[in-house]
C-alpha positions as CSV (number, residue, x, y, z in Angstrom):
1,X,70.4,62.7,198.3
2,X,71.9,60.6,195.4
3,X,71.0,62.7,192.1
4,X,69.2,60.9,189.5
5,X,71.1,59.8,186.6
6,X,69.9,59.0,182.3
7,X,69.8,55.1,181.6
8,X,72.7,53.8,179.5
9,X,70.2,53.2,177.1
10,X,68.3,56.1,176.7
11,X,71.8,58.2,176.5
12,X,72.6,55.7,173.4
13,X,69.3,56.4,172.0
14,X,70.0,60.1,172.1
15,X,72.9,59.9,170.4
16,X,71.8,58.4,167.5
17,X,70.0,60.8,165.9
18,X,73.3,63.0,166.0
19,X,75.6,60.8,164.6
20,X,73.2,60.1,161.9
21,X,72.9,63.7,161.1
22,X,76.9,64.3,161.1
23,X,76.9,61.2,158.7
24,X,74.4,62.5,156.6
25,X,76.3,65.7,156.7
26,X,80.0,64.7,155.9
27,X,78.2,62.7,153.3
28,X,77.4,65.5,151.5
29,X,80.1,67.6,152.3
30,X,82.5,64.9,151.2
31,X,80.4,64.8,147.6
32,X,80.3,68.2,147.1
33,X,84.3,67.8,147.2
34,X,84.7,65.4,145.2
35,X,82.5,67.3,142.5
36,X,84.2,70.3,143.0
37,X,87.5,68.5,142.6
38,X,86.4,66.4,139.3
39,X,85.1,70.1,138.1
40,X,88.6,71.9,138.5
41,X,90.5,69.2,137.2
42,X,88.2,69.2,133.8
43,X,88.6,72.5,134.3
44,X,92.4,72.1,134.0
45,X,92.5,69.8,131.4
46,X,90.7,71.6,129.3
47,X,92.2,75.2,129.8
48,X,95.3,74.1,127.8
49,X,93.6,73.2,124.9
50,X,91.6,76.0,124.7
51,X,94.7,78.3,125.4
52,X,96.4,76.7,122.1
53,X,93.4,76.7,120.0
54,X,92.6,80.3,120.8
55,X,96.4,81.4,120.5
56,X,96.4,79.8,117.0
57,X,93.7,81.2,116.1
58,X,94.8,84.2,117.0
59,X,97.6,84.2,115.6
60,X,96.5,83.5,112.0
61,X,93.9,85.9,111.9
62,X,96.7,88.2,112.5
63,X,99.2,87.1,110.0
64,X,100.9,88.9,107.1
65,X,99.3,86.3,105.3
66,X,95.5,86.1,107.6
67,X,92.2,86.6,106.1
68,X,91.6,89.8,107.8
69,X,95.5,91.1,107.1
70,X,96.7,93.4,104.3
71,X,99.8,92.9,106.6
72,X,101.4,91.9,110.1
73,X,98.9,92.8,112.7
74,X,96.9,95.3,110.2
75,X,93.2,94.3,109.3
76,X,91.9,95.7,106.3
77,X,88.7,97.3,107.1
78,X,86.4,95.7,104.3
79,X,88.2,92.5,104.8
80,X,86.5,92.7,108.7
81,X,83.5,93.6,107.8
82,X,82.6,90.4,105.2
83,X,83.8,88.1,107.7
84,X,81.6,85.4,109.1
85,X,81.5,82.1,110.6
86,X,82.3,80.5,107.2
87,X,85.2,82.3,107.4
88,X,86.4,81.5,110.8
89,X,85.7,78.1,109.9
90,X,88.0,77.9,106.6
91,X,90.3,80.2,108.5
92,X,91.0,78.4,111.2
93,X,91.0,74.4,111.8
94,X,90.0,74.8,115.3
95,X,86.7,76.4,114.5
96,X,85.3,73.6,112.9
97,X,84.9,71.3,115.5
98,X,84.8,73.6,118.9
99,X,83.4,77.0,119.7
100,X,85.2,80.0,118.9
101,X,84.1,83.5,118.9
102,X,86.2,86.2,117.1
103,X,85.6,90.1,118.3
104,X,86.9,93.3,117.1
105,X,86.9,95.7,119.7
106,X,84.1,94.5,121.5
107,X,81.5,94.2,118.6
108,X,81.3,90.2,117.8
109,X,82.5,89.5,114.0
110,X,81.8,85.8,113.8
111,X,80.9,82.8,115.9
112,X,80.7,78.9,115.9
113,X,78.6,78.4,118.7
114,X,78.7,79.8,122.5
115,X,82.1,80.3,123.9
116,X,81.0,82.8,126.8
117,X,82.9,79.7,129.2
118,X,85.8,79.7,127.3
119,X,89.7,80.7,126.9
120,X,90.2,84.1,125.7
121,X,93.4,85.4,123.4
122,X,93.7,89.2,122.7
123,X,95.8,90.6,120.5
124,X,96.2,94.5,119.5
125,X,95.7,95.8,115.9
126,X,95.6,98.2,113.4
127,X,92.3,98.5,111.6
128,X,93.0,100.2,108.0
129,X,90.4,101.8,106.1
130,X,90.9,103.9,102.6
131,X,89.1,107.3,101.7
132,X,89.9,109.1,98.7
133,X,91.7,112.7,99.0
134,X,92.3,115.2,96.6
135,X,95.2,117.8,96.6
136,X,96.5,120.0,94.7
137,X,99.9,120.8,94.7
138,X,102.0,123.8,96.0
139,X,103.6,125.4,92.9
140,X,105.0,122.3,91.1
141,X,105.0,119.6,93.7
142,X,103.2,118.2,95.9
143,X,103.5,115.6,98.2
144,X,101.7,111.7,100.1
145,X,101.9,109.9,102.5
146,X,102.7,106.5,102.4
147,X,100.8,103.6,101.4
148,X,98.9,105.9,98.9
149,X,96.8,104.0,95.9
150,X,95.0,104.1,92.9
151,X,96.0,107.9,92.3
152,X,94.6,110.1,89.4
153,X,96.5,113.0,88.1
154,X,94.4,115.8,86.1
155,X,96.6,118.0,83.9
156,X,94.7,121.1,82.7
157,X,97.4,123.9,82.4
158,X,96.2,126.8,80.8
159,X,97.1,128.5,77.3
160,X,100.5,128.7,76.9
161,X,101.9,126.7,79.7
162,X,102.8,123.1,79.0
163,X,103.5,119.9,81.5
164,X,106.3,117.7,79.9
165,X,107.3,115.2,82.8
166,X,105.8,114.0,86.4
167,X,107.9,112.2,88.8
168,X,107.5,110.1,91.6
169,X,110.6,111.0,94.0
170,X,112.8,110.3,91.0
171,X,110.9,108.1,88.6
172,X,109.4,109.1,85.8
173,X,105.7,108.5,86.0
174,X,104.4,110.7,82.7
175,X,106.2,112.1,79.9
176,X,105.0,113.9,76.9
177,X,107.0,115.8,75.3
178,X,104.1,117.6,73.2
179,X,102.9,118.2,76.4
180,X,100.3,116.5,79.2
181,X,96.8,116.8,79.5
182,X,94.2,114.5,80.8
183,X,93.3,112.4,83.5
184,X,96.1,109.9,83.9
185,X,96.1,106.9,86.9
186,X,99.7,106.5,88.0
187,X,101.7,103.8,90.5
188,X,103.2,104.7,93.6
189,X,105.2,103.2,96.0
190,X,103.8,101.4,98.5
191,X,105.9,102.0,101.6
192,X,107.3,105.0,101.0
193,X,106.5,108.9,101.0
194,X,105.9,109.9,97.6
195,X,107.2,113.4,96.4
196,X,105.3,114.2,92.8
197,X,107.4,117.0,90.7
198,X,105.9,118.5,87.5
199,X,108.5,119.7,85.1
200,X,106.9,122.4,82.8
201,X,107.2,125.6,80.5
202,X,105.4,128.5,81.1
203,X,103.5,129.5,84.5
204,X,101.6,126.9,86.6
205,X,99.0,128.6,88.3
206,X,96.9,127.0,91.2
207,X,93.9,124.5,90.1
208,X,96.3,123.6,86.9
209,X,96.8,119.6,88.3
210,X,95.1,118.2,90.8
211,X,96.0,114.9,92.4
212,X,93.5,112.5,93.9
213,X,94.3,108.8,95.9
214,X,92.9,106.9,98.4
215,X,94.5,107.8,101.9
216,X,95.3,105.0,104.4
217,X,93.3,105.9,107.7
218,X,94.0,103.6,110.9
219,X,92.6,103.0,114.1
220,X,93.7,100.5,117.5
221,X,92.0,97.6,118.4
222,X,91.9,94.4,120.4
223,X,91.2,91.3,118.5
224,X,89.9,88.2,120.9
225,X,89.5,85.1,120.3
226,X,87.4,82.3,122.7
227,X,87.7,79.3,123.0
228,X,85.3,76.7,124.7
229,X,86.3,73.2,123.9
């Protein structure tokens, strides 16, 4: 027996339906490429910018000269904490017509607008804060640590005893030659141990001068910056 066989025509009719479905489907798949492709090379495009904008950015904020700096890559604490978006803005041309997002580790310090998309720079810091120390000193010097401001030095030696002359390593700060006694406010140096000696006559017993300042205290960070152009 001769086995039956499908009409030409009914075969082509099967077809169809397939073919139209693989059209449909590279169709689609073909699309979905080319999005993908238009995405990644927006993508690129932008990165770049972004990249510099955030760098710069960066990079000023972090300046000897930033609004954030007392120096190089040291943020003054009270300087962080009063910044804002009008900040960033006047700091930093960039801000003012995409979005950039300035944090301090982790903890968001200003923002003009949403950059979660964006480039990020990081850069690590020192974050300077001042509290005020009192010391007295050991016999008839005593002495601080660097970067030590706005000192106060109280005099009261007791009867018989007198305090001519303080130095600061080997500058005269005081000198009275009837004698000190008071609360004076003296300069120091600013990036340099400072040794205070206190030339006197008589005995100079502890709680006779007492020294106060305000005592750099610092703390790393990482400052980031994003950018979403």
């Amino acid at each position: 027996m001769r086995g039956e066989s499908t009409p030409p025509t009914r075969r082509a009719q099967t077809t169809l339906p397939a073919v139209g479905i693989a059209l449909v489907l590279l169709t689609v798949v073909t699309a979905l490429g080319l999005a993908m492709a238009e995405s990644a090379i927006a993508g690129a495009d932008r990165t770049p910018d972004e990249r510099r904008a955030a760098a710069a950015t960066a990079d000023r904020l972090v300046d000897a000269d930033g609004p954030l700096t007392d120096r190089a890559n040291v943020l003054n604490q009270s300087r962080v904490a009063a910044f804002d978006a009008t900040a960033l803005r006047r700091a930093s041309p960039p801000a003012r017509e995409y979005a950039v997002t300035v944090e301090l580790g982790g903890r968001r310090l200003a923002a003009t607008g949403d950059s979660t998309g964006g480039t990020t720079i990081r850069r690590l810091v020192l974050v300077e804060r001042r509290t005020r120390a009192t010391v007295d000193p050991d016999g008839r010097r005593v002495t601080l640590p660097r970067r030590a401001e706005n000192a106060t030095v109280t005099i009261t030696p007791p009867p018989g005893t007198s305090v001519w002359t303080v130095r600061a390593n080997d500058r005269v700060l005081l000198h009275d030659d009837g004698g000190l006694r008071g609360t004076f406010t003296v300069g120091l140096p600013a990036y340099e141990t400072t040794r205070l000696t206190f030339q006197t006559a008589g005995q100079l017993p502890d709680g006779s001068v007492r020294v106060a300042y305000n005592a750099p205290r610092t703390t790393k960070a990482t400052l980031a910056v994003t950018v979403d152009v």
